[in-house]
C-alpha positions in Angstrom: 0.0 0.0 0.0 1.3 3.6 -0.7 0.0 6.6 0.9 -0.3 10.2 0.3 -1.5 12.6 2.8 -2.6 16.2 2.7 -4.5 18.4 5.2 -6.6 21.9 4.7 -7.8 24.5 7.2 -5.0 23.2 9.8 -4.2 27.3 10.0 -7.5 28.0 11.5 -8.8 28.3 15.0 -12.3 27.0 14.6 -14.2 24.4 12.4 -12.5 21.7 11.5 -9.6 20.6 9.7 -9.5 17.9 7.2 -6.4 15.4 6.6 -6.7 12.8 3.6 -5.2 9.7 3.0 -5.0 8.9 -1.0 -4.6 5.0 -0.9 -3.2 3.1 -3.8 -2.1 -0.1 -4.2 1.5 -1.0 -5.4 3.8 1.1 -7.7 2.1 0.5 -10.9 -1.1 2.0 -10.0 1.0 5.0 -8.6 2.6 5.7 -11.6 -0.6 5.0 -13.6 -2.0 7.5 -11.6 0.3 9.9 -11.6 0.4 9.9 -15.1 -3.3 10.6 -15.3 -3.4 13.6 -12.8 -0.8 15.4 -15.3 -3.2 14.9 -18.0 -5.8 15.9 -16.5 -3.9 18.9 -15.2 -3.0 19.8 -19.4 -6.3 19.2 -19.8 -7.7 21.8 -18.1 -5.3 24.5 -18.9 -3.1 23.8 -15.7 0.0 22.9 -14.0 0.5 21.6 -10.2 -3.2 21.8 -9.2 -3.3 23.6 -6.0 -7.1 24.3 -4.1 -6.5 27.1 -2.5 -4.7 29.1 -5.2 -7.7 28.1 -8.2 -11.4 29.1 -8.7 -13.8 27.3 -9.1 -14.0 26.6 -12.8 -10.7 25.2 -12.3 -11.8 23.2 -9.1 -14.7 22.1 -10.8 -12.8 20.6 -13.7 -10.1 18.9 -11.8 -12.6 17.5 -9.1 -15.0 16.1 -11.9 -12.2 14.6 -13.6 -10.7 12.7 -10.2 -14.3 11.0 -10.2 -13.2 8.7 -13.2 -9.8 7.8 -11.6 -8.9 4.8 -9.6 -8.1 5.4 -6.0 -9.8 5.5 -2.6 -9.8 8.2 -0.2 -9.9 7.7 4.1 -10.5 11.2 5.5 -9.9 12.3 9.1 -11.8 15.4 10.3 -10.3 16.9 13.2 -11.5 19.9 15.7 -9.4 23.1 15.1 -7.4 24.2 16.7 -4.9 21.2 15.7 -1.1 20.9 16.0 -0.6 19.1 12.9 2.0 16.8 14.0 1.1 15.9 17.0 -2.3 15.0 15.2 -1.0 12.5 12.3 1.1 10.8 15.1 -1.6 10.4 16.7 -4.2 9.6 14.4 -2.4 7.3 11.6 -2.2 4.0 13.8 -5.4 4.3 13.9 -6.7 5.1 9.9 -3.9 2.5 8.3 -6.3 -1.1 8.5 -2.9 -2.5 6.5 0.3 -3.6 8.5 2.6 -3.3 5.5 3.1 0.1 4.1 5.1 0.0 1.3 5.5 4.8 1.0 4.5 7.4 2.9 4.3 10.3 1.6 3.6 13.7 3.6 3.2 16.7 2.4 5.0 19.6 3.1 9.0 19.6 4.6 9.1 18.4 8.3 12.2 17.9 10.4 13.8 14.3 10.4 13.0 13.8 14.1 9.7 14.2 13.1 9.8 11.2 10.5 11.7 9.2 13.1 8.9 9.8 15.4 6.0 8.8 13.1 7.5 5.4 12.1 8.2 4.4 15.3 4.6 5.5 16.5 3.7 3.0 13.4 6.3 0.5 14.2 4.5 0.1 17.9 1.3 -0.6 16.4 2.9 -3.9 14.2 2.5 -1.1 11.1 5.8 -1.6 8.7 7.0 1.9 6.7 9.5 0.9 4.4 9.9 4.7 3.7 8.6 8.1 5.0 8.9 11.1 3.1 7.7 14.4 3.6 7.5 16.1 -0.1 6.2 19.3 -2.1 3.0 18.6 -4.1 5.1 20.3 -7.4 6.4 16.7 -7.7 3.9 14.4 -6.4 0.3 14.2 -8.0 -0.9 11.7 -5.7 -0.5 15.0 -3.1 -2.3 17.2 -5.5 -5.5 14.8 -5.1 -5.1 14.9 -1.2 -4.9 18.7 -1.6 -8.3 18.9 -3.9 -10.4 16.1 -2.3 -9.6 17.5 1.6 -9.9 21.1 0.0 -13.2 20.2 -1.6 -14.7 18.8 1.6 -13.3 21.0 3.8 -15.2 23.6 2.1 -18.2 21.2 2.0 -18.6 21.0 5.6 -17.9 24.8 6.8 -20.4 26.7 4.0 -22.7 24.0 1.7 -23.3 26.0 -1.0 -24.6 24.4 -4.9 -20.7 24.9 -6.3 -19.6 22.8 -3.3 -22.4 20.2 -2.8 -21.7 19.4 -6.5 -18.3 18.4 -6.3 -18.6 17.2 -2.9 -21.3 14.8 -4.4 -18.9 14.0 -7.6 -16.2 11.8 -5.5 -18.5 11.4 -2.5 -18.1 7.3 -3.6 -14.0 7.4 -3.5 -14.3 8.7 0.5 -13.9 6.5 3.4 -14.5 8.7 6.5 -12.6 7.2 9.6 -14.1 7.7 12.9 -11.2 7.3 15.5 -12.0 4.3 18.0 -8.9 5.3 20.5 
């Protein structure tokens, strides 16, 4: 299993934040996928899809065109405020059902202690990470669907409006919310 991670509204101090867990199955899906997300990026006129920096015709197209893909999403919804780090430490143990994960990936740069800390948190709960890396979306599509899909329901959840309850509703099949059972 490979795993790609994202977060959005971590920066705010009420509602709720939103991390997502892009799940895909072994290296050839990954680069399948990745492949896809850069054509559908060209597709609609764009490069390195990022939600907070695109309207909406731009949202729109990119979230309609994740619908066709193949992957699966887990989502975590957290209370804000949330200290991001402590938050995955303590949350992935409990959203990763598989004890074999081949990546990690995380985005955004974090210290090496941090890393450290996160596998052994997964090593304690019989979870194997072969390899943890924290990365820029710019190189990593799989983080550019995190981005959109916690982006999207993010948005969703703090102000329903039409725009949103439509793409919401577009990949509202590919999410897997996980209730935390600490």
């Amino acid at each position: 299993m490979i795993l790609s991670i994202d977060e959005s509204g971590t920066h705010r101090q009420n509602g709720y934040s939103i991390v997502a867990l892009i799940c895909i199955t072994d290296h050839d899906a990954l680069y399948k996928l990745d492949q896809q997300i850069v054509a559908l990026e060209r597709s609609i006129g764009t490069t390195n899809f990022h939600w907070a920096y695109k309207g909406w015709p731009f949202r729109r197209d990119f979230v309609n065109g994740l619908a066709a893909l193949d992957f699966s999403i887990r989502l975590i919804q957290l209370p804000n405020p949330v200290k991001l780090d402590q938050a995955l430490a303590e949350t992935l143990p409990y959203v990763i059902p598989e004890k074999r994960v081949e990546r990690l990936f995380i985005d955004g740069k974090k210290h090496k202690q941090y890393v450290r800390t996160l596998k052994k948190i997964l090593r304690d709960k019989n979870i194997t990470a072969k390899k943890i890396k924290t990365v820029n979306d710019d190189a990593y599509p799989t983080i550019r669907i995190a981005d959109a899909v916690a982006g999207v329901v993010r948005y969703y959840l703090d102000n329903p409006n039409k725009e949103a309850a439509k793409l919401y509703k577009a990949i509202e099949s590919k999410i897997e919310f996980v209730h935390l059972q600490k």
